[in-house]
N, C-alpha and C positions, 0 to 999 in steps of 0.2 A: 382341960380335957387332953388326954394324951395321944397322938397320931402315930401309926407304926408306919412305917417304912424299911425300904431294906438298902443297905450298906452296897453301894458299889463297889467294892474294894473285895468285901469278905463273903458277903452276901447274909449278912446276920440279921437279924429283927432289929430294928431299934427304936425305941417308943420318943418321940419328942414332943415337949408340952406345949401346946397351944391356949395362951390366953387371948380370956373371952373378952371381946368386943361390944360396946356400947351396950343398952340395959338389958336387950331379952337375951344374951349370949348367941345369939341366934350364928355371929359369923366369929371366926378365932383367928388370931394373927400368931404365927410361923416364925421360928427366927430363919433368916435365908439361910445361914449354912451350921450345921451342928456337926457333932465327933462322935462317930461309930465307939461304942461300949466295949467291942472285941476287939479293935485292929488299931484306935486309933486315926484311924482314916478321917479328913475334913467329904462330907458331906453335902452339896444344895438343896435345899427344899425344892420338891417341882412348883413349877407355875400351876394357880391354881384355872382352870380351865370353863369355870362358868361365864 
């Protein structure tokens, strides 16, 4: 499943994929930090908040 966020750097969309966790997929693990599609820019994932 793919998560967008937006690029601190450029302020771009960028879609990053999240694999699914244990059988129902119900929860998806994030890589902590990905590379903006437009700029190049390194990325964090936020913390997820639940």
């Amino acid at each position: 499943m793919d998560f967008d966020f937006v690029c601190w750097s450029c302020g771009a969309d960028c879609s990053v994929y999240g694999k699914p966790v244990g059988f129902w997929t119900e929860r998806y693990q994030l890589p902590a930090e990905w590379e903006c599609w437009n700029c190049d820019a390194i990325n964090i994932t936020p913390d997820d908040d639940d």
